[in-house]
C-alpha positions as CSV (number, residue, x, y, z in Angstrom):
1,X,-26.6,-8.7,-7.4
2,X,-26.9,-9.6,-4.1
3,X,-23.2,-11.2,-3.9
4,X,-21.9,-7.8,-5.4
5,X,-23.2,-6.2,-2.6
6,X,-22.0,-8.5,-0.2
7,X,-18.6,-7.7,-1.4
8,X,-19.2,-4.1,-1.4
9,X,-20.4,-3.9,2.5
10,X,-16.7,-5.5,2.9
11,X,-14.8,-3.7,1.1
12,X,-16.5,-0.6,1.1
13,X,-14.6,0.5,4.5
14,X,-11.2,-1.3,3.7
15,X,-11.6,1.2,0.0
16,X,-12.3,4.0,1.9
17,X,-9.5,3.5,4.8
18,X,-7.0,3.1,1.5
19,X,-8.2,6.1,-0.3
20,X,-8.0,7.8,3.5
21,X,-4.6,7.1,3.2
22,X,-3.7,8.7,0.2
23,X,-5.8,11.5,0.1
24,X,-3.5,12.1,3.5
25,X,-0.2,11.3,1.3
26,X,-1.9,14.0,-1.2
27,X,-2.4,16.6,1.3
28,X,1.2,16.0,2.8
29,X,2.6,16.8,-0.6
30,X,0.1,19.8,-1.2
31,X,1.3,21.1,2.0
32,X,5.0,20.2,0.7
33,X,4.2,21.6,-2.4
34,X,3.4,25.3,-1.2
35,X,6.9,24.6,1.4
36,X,8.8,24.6,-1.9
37,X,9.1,23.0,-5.1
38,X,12.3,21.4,-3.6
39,X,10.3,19.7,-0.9
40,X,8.1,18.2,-3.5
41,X,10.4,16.7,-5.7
42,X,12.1,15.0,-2.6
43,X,8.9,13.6,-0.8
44,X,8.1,11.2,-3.6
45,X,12.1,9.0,-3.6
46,X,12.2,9.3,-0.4
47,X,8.7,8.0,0.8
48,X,9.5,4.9,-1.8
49,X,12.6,4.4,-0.9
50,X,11.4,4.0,3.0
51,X,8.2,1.9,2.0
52,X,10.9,-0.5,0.1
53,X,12.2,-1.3,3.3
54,X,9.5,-1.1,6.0
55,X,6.9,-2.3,3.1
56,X,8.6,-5.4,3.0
57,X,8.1,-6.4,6.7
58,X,4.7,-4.9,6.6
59,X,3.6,-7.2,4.1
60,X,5.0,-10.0,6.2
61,X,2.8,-8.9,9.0
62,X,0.4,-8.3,7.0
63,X,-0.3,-11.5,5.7
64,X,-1.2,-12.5,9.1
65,X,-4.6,-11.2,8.3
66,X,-4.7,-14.1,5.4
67,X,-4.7,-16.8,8.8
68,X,-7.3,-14.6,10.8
69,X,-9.7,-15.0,7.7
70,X,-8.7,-18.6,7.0
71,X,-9.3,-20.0,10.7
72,X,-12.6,-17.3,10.9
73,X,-13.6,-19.4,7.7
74,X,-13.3,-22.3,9.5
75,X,-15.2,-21.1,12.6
76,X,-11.7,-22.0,15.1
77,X,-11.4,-18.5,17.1
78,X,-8.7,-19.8,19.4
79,X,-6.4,-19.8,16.3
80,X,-7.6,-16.3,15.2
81,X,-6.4,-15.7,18.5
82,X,-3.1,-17.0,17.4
83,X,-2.8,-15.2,14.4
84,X,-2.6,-12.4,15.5
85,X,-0.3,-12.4,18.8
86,X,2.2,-13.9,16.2
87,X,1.9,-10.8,13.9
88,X,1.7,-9.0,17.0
89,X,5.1,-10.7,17.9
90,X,7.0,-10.2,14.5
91,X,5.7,-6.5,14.1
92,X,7.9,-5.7,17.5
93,X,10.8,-7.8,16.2
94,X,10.4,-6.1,12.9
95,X,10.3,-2.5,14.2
96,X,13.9,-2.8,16.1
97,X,15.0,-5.0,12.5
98,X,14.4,-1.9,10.7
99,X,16.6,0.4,11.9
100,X,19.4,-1.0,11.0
101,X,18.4,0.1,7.1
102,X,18.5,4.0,7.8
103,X,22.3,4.7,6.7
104,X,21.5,3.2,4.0
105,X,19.3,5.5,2.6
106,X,21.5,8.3,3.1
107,X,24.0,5.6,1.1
108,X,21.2,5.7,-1.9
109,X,20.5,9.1,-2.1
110,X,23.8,10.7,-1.8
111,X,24.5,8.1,-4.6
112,X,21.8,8.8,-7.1
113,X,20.3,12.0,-6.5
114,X,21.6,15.3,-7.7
115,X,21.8,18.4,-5.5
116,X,22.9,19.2,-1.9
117,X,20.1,20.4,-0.6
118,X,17.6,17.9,-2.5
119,X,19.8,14.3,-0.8
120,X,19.5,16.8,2.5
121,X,15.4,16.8,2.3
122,X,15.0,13.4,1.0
123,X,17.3,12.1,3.8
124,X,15.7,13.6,6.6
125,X,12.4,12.4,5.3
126,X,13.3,8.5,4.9
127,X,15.1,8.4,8.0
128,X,11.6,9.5,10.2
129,X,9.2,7.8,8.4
130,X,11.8,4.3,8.3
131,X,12.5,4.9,12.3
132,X,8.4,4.6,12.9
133,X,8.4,1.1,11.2
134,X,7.5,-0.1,14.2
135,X,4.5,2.1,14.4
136,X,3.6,0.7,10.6
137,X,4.0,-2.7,11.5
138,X,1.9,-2.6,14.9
139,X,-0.9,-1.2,13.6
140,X,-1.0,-3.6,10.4
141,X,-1.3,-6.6,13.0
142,X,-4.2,-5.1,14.6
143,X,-5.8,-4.2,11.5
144,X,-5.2,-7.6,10.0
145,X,-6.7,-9.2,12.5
146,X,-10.2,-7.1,12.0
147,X,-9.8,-7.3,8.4
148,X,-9.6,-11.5,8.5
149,X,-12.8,-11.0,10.8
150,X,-14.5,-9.0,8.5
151,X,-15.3,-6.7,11.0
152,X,-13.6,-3.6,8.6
153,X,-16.0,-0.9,9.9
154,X,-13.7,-0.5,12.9
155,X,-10.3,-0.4,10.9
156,X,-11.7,2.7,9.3
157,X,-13.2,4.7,12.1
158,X,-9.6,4.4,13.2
159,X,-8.1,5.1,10.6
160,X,-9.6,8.4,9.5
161,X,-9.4,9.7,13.0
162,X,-5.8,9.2,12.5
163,X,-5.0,10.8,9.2
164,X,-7.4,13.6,10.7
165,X,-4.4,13.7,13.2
166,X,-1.7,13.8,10.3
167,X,-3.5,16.6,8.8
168,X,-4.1,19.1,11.5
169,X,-0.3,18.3,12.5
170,X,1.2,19.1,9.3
171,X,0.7,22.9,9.3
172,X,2.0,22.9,12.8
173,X,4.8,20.9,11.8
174,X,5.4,21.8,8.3
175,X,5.2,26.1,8.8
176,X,6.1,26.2,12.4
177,X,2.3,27.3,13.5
178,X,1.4,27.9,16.6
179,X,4.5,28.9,18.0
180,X,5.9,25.8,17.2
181,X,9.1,25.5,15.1
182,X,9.3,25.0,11.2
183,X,10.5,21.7,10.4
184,X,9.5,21.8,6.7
185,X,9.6,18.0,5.2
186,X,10.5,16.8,8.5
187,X,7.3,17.9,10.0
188,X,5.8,16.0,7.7
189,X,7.3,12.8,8.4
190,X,6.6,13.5,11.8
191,X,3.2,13.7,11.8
192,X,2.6,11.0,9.7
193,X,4.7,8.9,12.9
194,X,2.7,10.1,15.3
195,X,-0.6,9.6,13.2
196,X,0.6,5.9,13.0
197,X,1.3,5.3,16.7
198,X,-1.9,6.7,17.6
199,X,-3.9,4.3,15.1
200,X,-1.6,1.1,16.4
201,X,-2.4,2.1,20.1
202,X,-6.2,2.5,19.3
203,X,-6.9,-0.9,17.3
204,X,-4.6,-2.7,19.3
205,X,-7.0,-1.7,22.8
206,X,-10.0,-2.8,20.8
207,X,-8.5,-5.9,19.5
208,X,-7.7,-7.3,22.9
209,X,-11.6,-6.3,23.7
210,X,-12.6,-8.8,20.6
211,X,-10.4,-11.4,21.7
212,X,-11.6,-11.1,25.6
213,X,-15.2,-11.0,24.1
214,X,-14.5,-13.9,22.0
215,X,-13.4,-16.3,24.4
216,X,-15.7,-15.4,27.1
217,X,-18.3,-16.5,24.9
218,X,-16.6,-19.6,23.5
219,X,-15.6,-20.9,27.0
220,X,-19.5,-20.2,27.8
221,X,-19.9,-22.8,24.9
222,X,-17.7,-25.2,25.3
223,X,-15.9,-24.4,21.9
224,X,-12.9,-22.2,23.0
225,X,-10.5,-24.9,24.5
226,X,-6.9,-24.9,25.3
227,X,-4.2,-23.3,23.0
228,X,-1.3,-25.7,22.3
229,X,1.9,-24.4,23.4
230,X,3.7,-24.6,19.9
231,X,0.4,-22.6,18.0
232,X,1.8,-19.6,18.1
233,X,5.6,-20.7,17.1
234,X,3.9,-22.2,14.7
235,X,1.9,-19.4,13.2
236,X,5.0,-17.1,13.0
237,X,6.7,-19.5,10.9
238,X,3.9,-19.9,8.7
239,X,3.3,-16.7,8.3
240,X,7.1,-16.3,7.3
241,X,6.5,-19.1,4.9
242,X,3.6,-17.5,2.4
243,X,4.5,-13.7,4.0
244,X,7.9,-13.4,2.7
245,X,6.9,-14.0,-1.1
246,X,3.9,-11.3,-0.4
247,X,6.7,-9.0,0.9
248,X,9.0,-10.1,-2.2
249,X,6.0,-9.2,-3.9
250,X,5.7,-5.7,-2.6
251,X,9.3,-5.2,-2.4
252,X,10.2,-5.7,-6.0
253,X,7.3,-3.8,-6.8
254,X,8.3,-1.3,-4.7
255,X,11.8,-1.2,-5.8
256,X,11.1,-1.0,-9.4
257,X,9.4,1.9,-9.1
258,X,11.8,3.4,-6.9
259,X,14.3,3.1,-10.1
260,X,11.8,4.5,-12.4
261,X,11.5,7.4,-10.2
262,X,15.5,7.8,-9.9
263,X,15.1,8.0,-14.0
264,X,12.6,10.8,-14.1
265,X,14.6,12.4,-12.0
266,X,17.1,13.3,-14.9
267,X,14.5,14.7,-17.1
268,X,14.6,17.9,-15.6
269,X,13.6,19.3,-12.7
270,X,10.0,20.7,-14.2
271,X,9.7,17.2,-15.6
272,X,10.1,15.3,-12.5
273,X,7.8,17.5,-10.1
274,X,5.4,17.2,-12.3
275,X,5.6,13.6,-12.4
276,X,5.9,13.8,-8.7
277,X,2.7,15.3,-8.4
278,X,0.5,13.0,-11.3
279,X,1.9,10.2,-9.2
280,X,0.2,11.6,-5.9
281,X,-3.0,11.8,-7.8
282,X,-2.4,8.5,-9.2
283,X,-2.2,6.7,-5.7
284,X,-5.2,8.6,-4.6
285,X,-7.2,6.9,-7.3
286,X,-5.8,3.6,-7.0
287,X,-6.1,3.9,-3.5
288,X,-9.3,2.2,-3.4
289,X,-8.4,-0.3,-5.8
290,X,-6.0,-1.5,-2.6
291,X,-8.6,-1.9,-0.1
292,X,-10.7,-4.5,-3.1
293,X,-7.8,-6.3,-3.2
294,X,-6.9,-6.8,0.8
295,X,-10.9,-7.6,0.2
296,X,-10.8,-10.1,-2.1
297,X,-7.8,-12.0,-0.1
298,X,-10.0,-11.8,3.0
299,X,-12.8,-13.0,0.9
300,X,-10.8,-16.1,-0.4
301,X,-9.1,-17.1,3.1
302,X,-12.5,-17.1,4.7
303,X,-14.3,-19.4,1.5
304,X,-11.0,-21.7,1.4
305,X,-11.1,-21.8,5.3
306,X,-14.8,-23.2,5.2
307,X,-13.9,-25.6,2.2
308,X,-15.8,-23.8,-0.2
309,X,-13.7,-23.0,-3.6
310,X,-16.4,-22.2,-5.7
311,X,-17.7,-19.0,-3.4
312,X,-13.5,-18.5,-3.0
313,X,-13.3,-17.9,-6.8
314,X,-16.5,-16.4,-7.6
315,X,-15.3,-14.0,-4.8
316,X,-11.8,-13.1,-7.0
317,X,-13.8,-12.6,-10.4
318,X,-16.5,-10.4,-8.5
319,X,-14.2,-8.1,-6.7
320,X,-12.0,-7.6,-9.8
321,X,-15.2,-6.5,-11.4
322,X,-16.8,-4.4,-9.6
323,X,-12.6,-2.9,-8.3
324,X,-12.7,-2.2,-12.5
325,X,-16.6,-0.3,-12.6
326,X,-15.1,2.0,-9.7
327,X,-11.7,3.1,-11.7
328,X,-13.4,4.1,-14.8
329,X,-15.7,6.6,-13.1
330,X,-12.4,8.2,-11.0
331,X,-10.7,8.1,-14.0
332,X,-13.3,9.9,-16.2
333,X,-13.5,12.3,-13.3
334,X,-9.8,12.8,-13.0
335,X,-9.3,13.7,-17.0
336,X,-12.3,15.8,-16.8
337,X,-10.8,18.1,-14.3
338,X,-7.5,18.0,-14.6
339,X,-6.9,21.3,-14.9
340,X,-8.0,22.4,-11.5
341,X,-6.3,19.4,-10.0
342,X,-3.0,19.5,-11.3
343,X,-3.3,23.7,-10.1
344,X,-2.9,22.4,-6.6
345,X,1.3,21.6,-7.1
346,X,1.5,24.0,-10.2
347,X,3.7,27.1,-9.3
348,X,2.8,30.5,-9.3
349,X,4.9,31.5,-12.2
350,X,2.2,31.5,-14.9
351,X,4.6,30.3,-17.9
352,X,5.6,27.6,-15.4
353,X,2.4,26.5,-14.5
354,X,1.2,26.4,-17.8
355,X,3.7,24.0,-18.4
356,X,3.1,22.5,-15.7
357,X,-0.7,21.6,-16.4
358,X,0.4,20.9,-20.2
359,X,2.7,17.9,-19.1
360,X,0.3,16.4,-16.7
361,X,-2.8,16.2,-18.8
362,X,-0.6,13.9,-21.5
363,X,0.9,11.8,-17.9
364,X,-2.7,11.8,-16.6
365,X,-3.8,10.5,-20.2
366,X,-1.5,7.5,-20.0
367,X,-1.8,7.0,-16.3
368,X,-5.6,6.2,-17.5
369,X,-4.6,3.8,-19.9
370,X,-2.5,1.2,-17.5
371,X,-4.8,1.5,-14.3
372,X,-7.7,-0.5,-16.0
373,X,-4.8,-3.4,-16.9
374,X,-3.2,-2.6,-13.0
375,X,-6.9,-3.2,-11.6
376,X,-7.5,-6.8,-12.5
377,X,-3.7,-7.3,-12.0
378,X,-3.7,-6.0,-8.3
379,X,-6.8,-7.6,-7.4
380,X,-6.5,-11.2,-8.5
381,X,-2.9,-11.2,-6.7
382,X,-4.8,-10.3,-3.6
383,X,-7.0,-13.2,-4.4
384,X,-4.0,-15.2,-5.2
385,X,-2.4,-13.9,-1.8
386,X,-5.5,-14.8,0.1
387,X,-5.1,-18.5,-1.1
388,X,-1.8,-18.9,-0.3
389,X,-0.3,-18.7,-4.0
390,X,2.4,-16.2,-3.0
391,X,5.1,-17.4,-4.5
392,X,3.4,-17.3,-8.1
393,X,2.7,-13.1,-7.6
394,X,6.3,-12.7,-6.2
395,X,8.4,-14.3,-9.5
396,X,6.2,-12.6,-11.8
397,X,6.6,-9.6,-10.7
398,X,10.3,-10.1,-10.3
399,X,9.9,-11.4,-14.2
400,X,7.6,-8.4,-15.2
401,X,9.3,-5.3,-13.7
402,X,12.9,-6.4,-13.9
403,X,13.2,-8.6,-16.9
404,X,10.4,-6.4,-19.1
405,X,10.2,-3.2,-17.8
406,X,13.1,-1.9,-16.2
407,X,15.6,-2.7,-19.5
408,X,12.4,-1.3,-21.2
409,X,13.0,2.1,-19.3
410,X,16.5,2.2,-19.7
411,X,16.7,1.9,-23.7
412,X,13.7,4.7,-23.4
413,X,16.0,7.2,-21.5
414,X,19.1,6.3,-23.7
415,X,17.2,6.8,-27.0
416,X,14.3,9.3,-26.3
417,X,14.2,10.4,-22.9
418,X,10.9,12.3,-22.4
419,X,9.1,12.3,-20.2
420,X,5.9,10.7,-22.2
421,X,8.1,8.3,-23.2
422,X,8.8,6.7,-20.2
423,X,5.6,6.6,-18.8
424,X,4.3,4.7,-21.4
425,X,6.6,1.9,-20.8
426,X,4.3,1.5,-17.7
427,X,1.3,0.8,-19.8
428,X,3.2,-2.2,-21.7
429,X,4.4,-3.4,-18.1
430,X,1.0,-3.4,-16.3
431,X,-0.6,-5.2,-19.5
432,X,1.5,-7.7,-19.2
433,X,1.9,-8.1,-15.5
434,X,-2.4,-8.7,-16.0
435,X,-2.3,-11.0,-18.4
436,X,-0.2,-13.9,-16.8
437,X,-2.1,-13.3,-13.0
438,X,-5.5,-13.7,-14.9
439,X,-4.7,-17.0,-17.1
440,X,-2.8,-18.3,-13.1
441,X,-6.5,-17.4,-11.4
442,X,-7.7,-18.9,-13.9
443,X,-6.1,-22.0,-13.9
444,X,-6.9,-22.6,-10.5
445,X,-3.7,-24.5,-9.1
446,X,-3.8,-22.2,-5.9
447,X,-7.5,-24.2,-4.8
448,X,-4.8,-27.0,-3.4
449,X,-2.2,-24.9,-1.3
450,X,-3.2,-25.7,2.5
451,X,-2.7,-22.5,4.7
452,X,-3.5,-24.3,7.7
């Protein structure tokens, strides 16, 4: 029992930060949602397509966290150090990067989406929340480098002071209170950005007081030493190494769904808000599910990092456990009241939101039924990421979502193109997707990749 809780005081603050996150997502779209349907349907695309792009280099960043917790592991601060001025350094490089993938949004949407004014709305959405990459990518460093630490208490102070931010700015933003002009979807985007750059500037002032507090004590000790002038060179490309699979990870996972959402898009529009919306609440459950898997790849960088494999798999089995005691109880919740929760985007046209609520009990229903699979999936990647074994996640997903599901989804709409129907195909690609990341845990083969 004890271990489990060990892993809970963790992961408790990194679940929290996550579900932080999207409840903030959620109450952008609620706000959205009361804007106008039209602002609704577009949110969703949009946001993917811009976490396609800017959630590949996050990832990359990202994974500098996975060095943080190996060298903490191995009790060698000076390299902790390291790790993270060289995510530091490729979140900057990767913010100016990033621009350069704005037209192309507009390329996508004006391409696939139908209606003037809903490629209008998802454009001006994506190109804000893709221009703050740099914002995204800064405060990732900083919060990987707490996260590898363990220390995640701080991450989430930070981090729900920020979305606090993004929520008291969306009113002012979205309606134009306060005197201040009504930028509708825009507004929203906006305060997200600024939510960011406040969270980046934050962590990043108390990282540098770690580090300073670090080294004054190791110097005191004899233990701190000299940093060799290639280390951080050296980091970066290490961290490119096993970072780019964990963004190819993300990416593909990312742009899978992206597709799907382009294909319940030509349901109807009914059809496709409503999915919109059971997606939001999906993301706010699973939320959590996020923060045990960042948890369990901080848990198996620090065991491999002091040598111990047991405790580093123990720790993968453990977190997917107790990440799978957590999503049943949300999920009973969630089908329980569904009614009153899916209210929140319904329309005010009673016939409307009757059908409305109809649809997105049936979604919520099968939503249920692949999050148990997507748990253990989501969680043992982490641990997988954590130990290095980034290329395995990154070809099975490319195998899983393009090879499986995607041609899966496309015979669906050809044939019988409900709704329903396409959802489930998600259940059958999660299920999969679970199976093959277990029996590779399992297995064991990532105990001999060498991070450091």
């Amino acid at each position: 029992m004890k271990a489990y809780l060990d892993i809970l005081k963790l992961v408790w603050p990194l679940a929290l930060g996550m579900v932080n996150n999207a409840l903030m997502q959620f109450i952008d779209r609620a706000f959205l949602a009361r804007e106008s349907l039209e602002s609704l349907e577009a949110v969703l695309p949009a946001s993917m397509l811009s976490l396609i792009i800017v959630g590949f280099f996050q990832a990359v960043v990202a994974y500098s966290g996975t060095f943080v917790a190996t060298y903490h592991g191995a009790g060698n601060c000076r390299m902790c150090e390291s790790s993270y001025r060289a995510g530091t350094a490729l979140a900057i490089v990767f913010g100016f990067l990033v621009l350069a993938f704005i037209p192309l949004g507009g390329f996508i949407f004006e391409t696939f989406s139908i209606g003037e004014e809903l490629i209008k709305r998802e454009k001006e959405y994506y190109s804000i929340c893709t221009a703050a990459g740099i914002f995204i990518f800064g405060q990732m460093a900083a919060q990987a480098y707490f996260t590898g630490k363990g220390k995640t208490k701080a991450v989430f102070a930070v981090n729900l002071i920020g979305n606090i931010i993004n929520i008291a700015l969306d009113p002012l933003l979205i309606f134009g209170w306060c005197g201040l002009p009504a930028l509708g979807i825009s507004g929203a985007a906006l305060a997200t950005s600024l939510a960011l750059a406040f969270q980046w500037i934050i962590l990043a002032v108390l990282a540098e007081a770690d580090i300073r507090k670090e080294r004054a004590a190791q110097t005191v000790n004899g233990k701190w030493g000299q940093t060799p002038e290639d280390s951080l060179k050296s980091v970066m490309w290490r961290i490119l190494r096993y970072g780019i699979p964990s963004g190819g990870y993300s990416t593909l996972n990312l742009i899978s769904f992206t597709v799907f959402v382009f294909f319940t898009g030509r349901v109807g529009h009914l059809e496709a808000a409503v999915s919109n919306a059971c997606f939001a609440i999906n993301y706010l459950l699973f939320a959590p599910i996020e923060g045990f898997a960042l948890g369990a790849a901080t848990l198996v960088g620090q065991a491999k990092g002091a040598g111990d494999m047991v405790a580093a798999e123990r720790a993968g089995w453990r977190t997917a456990i107790l990440a799978t005691i957590l999503t049943a109880i949300l999920l009973s919740g969630t089908l329980l009241f569904n009614k009153p929760i899916l209210s929140i985007f319904a329309p005010d046209d009673p016939k409307l939101a009757a059908d409305f609520i109809s649809l997105g009990f049936t979604l919520l229903i099968l939503m249920a039924a692949w999050q148990i699979f997507e748990v253990f999936d989501t969680v043992l990647s982490g641990a997988l990421k954590g130990a290095g074994d980034t290329g395995f996640v990154m070809w099975w997903m490319l195998i899983g979502a393009f090879f499986l599901w995607l041609p899966l989804v496309a015979a669906v709409s050809y044939f019988h193109n409900t709704m329903p129907m396409l959802w489930a195909t998600i259940v059958f690609e999660v299920a999969v997707l679970c199976v093959g990341t277990i029996l590779r845990w399992k297995r064991g083969g990532w105990k001999k990749i060498n991070l450091t």
